[in-house]
C-alpha positions as CSV (number, residue, x, y, z in Angstrom):
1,X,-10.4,-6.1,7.6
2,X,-12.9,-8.4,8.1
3,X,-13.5,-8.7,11.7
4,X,-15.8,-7.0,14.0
5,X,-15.3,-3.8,16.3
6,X,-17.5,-1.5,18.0
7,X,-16.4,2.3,18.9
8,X,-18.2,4.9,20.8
9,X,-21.8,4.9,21.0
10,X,-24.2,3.2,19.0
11,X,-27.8,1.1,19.7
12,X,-28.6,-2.0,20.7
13,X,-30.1,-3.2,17.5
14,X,-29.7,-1.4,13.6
15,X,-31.5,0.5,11.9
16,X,-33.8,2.3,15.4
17,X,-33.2,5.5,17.3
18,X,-30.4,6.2,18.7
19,X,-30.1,9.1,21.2
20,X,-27.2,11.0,21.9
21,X,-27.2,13.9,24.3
22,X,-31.0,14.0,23.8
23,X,-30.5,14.7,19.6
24,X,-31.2,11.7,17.2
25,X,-28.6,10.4,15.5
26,X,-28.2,9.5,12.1
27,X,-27.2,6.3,10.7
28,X,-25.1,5.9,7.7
29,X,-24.1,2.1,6.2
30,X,-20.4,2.3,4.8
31,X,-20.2,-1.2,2.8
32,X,-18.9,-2.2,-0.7
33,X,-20.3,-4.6,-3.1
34,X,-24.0,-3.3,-2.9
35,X,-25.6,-4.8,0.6
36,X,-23.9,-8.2,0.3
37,X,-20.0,-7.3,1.2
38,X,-18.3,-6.4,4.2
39,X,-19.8,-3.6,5.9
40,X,-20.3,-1.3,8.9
41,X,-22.8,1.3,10.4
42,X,-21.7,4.6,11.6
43,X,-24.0,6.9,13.8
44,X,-23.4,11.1,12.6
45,X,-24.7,13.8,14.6
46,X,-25.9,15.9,11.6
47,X,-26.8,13.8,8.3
48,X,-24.3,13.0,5.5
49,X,-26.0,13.9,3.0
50,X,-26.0,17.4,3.8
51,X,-23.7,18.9,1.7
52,X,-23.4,23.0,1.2
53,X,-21.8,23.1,-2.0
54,X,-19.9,20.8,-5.0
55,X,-17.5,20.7,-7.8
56,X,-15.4,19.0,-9.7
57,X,-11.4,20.7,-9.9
58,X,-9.5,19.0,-11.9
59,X,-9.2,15.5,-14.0
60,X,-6.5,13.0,-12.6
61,X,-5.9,10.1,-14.5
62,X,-2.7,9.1,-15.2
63,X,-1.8,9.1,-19.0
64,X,1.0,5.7,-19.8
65,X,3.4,5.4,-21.9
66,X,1.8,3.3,-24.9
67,X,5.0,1.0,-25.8
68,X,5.1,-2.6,-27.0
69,X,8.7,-2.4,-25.6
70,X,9.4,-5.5,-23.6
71,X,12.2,-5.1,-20.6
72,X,12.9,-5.0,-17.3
73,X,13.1,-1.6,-15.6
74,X,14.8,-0.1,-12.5
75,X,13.1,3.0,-11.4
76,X,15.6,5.0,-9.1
77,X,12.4,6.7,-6.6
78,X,15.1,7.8,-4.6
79,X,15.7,10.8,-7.0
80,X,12.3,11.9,-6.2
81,X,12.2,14.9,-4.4
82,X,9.6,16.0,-1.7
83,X,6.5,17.8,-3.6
84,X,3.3,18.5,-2.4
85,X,1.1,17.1,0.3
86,X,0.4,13.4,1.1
87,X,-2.7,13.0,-2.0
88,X,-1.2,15.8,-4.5
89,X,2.7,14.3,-3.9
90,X,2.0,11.3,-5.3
91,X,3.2,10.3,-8.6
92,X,1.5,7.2,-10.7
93,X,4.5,5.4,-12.1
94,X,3.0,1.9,-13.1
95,X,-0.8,1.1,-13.3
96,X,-3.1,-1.1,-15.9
97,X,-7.0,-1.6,-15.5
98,X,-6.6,-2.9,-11.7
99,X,-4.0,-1.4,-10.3
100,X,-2.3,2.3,-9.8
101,X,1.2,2.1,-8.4
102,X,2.5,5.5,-7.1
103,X,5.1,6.9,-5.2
104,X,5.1,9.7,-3.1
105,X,7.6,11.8,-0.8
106,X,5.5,14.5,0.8
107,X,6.6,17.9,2.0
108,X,3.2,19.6,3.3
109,X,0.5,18.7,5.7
110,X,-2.9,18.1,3.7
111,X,-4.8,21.0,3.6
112,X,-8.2,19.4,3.4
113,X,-9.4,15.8,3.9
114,X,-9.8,13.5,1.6
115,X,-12.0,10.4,0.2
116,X,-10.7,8.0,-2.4
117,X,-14.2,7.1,-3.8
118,X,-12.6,4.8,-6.3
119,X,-10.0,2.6,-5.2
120,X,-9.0,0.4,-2.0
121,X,-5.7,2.0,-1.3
122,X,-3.2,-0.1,0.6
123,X,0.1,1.9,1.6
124,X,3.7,1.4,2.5
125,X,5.1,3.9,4.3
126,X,9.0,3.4,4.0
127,X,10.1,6.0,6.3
128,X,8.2,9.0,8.1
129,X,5.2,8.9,11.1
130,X,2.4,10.7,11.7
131,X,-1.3,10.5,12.1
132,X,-4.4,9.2,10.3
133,X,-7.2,10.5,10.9
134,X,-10.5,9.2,9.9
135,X,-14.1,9.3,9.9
136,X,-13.8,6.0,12.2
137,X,-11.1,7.0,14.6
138,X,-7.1,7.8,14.3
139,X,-4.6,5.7,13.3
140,X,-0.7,6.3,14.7
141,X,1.4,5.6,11.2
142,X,5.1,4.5,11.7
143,X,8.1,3.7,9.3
144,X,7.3,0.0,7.4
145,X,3.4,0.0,8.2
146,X,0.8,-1.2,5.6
147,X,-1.6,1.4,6.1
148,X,-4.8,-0.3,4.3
149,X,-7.9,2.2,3.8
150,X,-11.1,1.1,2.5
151,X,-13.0,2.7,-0.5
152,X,-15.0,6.1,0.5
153,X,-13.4,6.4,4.0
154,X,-12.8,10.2,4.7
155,X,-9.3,10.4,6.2
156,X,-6.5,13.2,6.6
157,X,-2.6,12.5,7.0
158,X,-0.4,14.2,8.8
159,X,3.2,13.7,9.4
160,X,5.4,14.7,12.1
161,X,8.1,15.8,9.8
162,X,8.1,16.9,5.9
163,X,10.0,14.0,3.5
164,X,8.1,11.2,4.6
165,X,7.9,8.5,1.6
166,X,5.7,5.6,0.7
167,X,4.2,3.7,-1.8
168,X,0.2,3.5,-2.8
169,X,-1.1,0.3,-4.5
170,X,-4.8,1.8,-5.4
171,X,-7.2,-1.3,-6.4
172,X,-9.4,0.3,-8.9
173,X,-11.3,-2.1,-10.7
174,X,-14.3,-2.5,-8.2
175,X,-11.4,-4.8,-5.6
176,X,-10.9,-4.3,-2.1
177,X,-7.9,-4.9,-0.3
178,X,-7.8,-8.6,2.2
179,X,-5.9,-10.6,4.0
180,X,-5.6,-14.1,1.2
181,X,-8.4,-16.3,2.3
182,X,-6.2,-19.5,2.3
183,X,-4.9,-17.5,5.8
184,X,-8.3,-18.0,7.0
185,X,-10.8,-20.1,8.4
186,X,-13.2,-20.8,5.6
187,X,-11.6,-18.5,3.6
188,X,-13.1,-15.1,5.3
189,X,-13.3,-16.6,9.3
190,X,-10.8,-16.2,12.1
191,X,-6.9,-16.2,11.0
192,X,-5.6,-20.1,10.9
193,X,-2.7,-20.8,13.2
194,X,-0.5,-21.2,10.7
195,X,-0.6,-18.0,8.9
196,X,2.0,-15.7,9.1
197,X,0.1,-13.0,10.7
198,X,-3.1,-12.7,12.6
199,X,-5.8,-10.3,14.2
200,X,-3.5,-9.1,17.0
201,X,-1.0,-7.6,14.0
202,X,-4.0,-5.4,13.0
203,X,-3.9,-2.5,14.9
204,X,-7.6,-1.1,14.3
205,X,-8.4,2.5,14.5
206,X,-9.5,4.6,17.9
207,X,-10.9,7.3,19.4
208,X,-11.2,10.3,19.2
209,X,-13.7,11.0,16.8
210,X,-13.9,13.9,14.6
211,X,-11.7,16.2,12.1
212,X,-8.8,18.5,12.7
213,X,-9.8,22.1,12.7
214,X,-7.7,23.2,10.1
215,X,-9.0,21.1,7.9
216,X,-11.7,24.0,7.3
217,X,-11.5,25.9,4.1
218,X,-13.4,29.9,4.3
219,X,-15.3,28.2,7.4
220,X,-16.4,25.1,5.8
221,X,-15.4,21.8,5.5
222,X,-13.9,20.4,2.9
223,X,-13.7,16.9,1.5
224,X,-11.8,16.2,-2.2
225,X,-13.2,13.4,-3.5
226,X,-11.7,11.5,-6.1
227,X,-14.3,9.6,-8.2
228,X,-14.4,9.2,-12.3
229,X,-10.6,9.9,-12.8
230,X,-11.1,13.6,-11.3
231,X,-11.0,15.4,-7.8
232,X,-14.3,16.8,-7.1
233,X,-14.9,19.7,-4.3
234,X,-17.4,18.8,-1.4
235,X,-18.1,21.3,1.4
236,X,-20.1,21.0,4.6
237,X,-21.2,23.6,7.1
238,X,-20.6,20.5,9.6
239,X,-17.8,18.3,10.2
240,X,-18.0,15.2,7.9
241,X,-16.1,12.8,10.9
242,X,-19.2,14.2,13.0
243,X,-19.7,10.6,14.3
244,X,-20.4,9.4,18.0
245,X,-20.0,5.7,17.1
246,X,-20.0,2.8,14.7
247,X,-19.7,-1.0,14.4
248,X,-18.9,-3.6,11.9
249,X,-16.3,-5.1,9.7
250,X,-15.3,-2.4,7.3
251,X,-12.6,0.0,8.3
252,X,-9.0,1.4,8.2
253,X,-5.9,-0.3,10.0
254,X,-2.2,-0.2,9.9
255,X,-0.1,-3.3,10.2
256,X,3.5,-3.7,10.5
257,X,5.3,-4.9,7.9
258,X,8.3,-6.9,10.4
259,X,5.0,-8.0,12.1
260,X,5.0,-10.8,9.1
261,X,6.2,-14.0,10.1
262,X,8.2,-15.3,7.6
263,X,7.5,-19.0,6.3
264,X,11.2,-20.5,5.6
265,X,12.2,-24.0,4.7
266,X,15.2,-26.5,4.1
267,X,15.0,-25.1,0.3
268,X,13.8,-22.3,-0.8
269,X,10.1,-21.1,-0.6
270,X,8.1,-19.3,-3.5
271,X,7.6,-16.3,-3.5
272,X,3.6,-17.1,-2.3
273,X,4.9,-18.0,1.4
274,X,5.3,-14.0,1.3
275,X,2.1,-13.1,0.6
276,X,0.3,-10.0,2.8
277,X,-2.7,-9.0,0.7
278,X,-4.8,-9.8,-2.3
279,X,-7.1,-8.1,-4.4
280,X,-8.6,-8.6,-8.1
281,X,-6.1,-9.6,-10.4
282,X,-2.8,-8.6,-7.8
283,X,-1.4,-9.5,-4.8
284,X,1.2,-8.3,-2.4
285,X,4.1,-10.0,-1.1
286,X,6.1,-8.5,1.8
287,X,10.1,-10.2,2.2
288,X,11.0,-9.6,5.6
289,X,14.5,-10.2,7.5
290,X,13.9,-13.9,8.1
291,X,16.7,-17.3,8.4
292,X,17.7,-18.6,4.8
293,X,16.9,-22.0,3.6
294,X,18.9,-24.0,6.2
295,X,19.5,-27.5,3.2
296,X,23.7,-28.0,3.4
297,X,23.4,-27.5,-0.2
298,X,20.8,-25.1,-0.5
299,X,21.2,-22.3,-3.1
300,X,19.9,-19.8,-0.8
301,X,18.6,-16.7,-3.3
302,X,15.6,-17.3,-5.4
303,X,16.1,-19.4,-8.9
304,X,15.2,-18.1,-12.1
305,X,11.6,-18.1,-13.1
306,X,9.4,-16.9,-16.3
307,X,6.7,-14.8,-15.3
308,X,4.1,-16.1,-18.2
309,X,1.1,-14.6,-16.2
310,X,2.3,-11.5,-14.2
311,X,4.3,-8.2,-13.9
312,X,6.3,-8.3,-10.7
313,X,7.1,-5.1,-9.1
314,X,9.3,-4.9,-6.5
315,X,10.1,-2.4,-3.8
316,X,13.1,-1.9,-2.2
317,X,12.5,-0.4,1.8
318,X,15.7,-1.3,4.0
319,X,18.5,-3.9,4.2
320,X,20.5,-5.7,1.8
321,X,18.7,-7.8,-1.1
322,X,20.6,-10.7,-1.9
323,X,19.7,-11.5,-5.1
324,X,20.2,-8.4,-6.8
325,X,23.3,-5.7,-7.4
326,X,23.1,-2.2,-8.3
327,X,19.3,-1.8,-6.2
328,X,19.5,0.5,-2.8
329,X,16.7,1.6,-0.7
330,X,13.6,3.4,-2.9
331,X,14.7,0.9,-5.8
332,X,11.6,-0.4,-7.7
333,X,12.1,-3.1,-10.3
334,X,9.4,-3.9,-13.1
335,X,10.5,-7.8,-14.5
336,X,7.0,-8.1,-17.0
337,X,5.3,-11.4,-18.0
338,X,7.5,-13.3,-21.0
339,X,10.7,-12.2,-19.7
340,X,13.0,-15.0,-17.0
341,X,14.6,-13.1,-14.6
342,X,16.4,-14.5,-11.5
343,X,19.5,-13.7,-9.3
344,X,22.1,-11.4,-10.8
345,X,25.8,-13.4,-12.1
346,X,27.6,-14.1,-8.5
347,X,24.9,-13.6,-6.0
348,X,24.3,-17.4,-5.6
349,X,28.0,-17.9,-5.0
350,X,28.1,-15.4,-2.4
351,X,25.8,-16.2,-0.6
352,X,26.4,-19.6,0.0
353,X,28.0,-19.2,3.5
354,X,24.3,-16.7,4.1
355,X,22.1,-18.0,6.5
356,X,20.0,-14.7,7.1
357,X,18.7,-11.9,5.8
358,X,17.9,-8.6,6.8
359,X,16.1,-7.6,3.8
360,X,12.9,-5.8,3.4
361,X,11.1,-5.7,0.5
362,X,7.3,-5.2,-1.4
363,X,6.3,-6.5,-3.9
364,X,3.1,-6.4,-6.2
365,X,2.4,-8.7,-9.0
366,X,-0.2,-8.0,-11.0
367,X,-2.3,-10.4,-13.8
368,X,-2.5,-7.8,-16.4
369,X,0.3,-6.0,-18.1
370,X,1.5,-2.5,-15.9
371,X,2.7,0.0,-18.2
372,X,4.8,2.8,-17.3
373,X,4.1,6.9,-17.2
374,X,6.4,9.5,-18.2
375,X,7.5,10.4,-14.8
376,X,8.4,6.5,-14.6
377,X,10.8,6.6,-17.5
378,X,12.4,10.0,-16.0
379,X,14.0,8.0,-13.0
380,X,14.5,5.0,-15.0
381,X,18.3,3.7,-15.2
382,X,18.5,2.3,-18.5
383,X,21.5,-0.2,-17.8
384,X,19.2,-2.4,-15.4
385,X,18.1,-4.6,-18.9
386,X,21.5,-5.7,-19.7
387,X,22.7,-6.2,-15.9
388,X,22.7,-9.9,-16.0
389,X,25.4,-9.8,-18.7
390,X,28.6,-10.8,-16.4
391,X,30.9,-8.7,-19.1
392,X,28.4,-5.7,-18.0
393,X,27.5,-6.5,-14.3
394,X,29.5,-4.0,-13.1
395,X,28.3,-0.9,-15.1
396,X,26.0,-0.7,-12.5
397,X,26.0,2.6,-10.7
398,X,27.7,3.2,-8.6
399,X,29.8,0.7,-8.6
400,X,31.6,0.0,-5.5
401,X,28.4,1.4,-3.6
402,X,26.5,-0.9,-5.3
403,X,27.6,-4.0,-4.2
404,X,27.9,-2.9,-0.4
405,X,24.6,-1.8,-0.6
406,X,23.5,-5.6,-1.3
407,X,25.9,-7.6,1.3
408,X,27.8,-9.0,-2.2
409,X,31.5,-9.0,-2.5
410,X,32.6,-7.7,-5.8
């Protein structure tokens, strides 16, 4: 997030001595895009570089489904069932060259910590809390936060309970994860007053420094570093979050999704009025409980549109989503570029006496094709392509659920 902070100790000026309980200090500068993006400079007590041992474990790249076959799915995530920690739970189940979507439903603590060397990863947590902790401070997480964590932070998550579920968008394609620029003053300045969210919605990280001691591994510690489509092994004889301080622009932060302020109108707003985050070739939207389009004659749930330039995902967290039957909480839809798609057959009639919504949804719409992996066909329902057919509309299942789940009247 680009504005500035300052935790802990650090010098008046970069790049001189810095004293610390009378040992020097070493300086390490955590930025992307060579020297010219957004950046900050964190002070170690022993020097990053000293590592006691490395290795690569195991390759991790998801292998897709290669199909030219051109329909709308309904992955049922729900069905998932808790496996593994918070990095080895999750499961790709949509990605192309810019984008990894995954799901994940955790049952263990992580073992070791961990550094994404290759992706911006930008996290909805549906339902679960716990603890982020990083090389630049600790982040409480909580149900419907964003949890956004730059590329190459060393972080650790821990959740209070086991089952805790969420979503991670991973940018891979050299993109980092920021607020849209028309939200901001010059594009990259302070947050305009009227965006739908600004700098006191960002909930930065804090102190304390350092890493959980079970995070050590046969006395050392142990980072898993995924870089080049593998996890790779890296063990210290120091802690790695051995900081006393840093400063700059560059760092972790959570931010609520129901924090969003929700643009309405007298008719209805695209879906760009919903937009959270942007990276290279994607974006994400969040759709919040908000008032409905408040026209007499308004149609009040979105009308049908072609996407001729992007696969939209959608996530379904909490609530009741107007426009579609047969979705329930951990729904994820896939409506790919060529395709119309809109409001299911009698949604717009039933919600013409609506004047709210207590949705909440994600969404991710990408500029490049998202294919699916096996494990995404395994939870597929296979009825969602023809559930716009009024003779069929009601195959959905289940049936009678179904439509509760939604606020529609059969």
């Amino acid at each position: 997030m680009s504005f500035y902070i300052a935790r802990g100790s650090i010098p008046h000026k970069r790049h001189v001595r810095h004293m610390v309980d009378g040992h020097l200090v070493f300086e390490e500068v955590f930025g992307n895009e060579g020297f010219s993006g957004t950046m900050s400079t964190i002070y170690h007590r022993h020097p990053p570089t000293a590592v006691e041992s490395c290795e690569m474990s195991r390759v991790v790249e998801p292998t897709y489904v290669q199909e030219r076959a051109l329909r709308m799915r309904h992955l049922r995530t729900q069905n998932l069932r808790p496996e593994g920690d918070p990095i080895t739970g999750r499961k790709v189940l949509l990605g192309n060259a810019d984008v990894e979507i995954s799901m994940c439903v955790a049952k263990e603590s992580m073992p070791t910590l961990y550094k994404n060397g290759q992706a911006d990863e930008c996290i909805f947590l549906q339902c679960g809390s716990g603890l982020l902790t990083t090389i630049f401070g600790r982040l409480q997480m909580h149900a419907r936060d964003f949890v956004v964590i730059p590329k190459g932070t060393i972080y650790r998550m821990d959740f209070d309970s086991p089952g805790a579920r969420f979503v991670t968008m991973e940018f891979v394609n050299g993109s980092h994860v920021q607020a849209p620029p028309r939200y901001r003053q010059g594009g990259v300045g302070q947050f305009l007053e009227n965006s739908p969210y600004c700098e006191r919605d960002i909930r930065p990280p804090q102190g304390p420094f350092g890493t959980p001691k079970s995070a050590m591994v046969d006395g050392l510690y142990e980072v898993i570093v995924k870089a080049r489509g593998a996890l790779h092994s890296f063990r210290y004889a120091h802690d790695p979050m051995d900081i006393v301080g840093f400063d700059g622009v560059c760092w972790p932060y959570c931010f609520h999704a129901l924090d969003f302020a929700p643009i309405v109108g007298q008719l209805h707003q695209p879906p760009p009025v919903h937009q959270v985050f942007e990276g290279h070739n994607a974006v994400i939207c969040c759709f919040c409980p908000r008032p409905l389009d408040f026209h007499p004659e308004a149609i009040r749930v979105p009308y049908a549109h072609s996407n001729v330039d992007s696969d939209e995902v959608m996530f379904y967290a909490d609530g009741h989503y107007t426009a579609r039957r047969g979705v329930e909480e951990g729904s994820m839809t896939l409506h790919p570029l060529g395709i119309a798609h809109g409001p299911h057959p009698g949604t717009v009639e039933a919600t013409m006496d609506q004047h709210s919504t207590n949705e909440l949804a994600v969404m991710c719409d990408t500029f490049r094709p998202l294919a699916p992996t096996q494990e995404a066909i395994s939870i597929e329902d296979p009825k969602y392509v023809s559930s716009w057919r009024p003779q069929t509309a009601n195959l959905l299942a289940p049936t009678g659920e179904a439509f509760a789940t939604v606020g529609v009247k059969a």
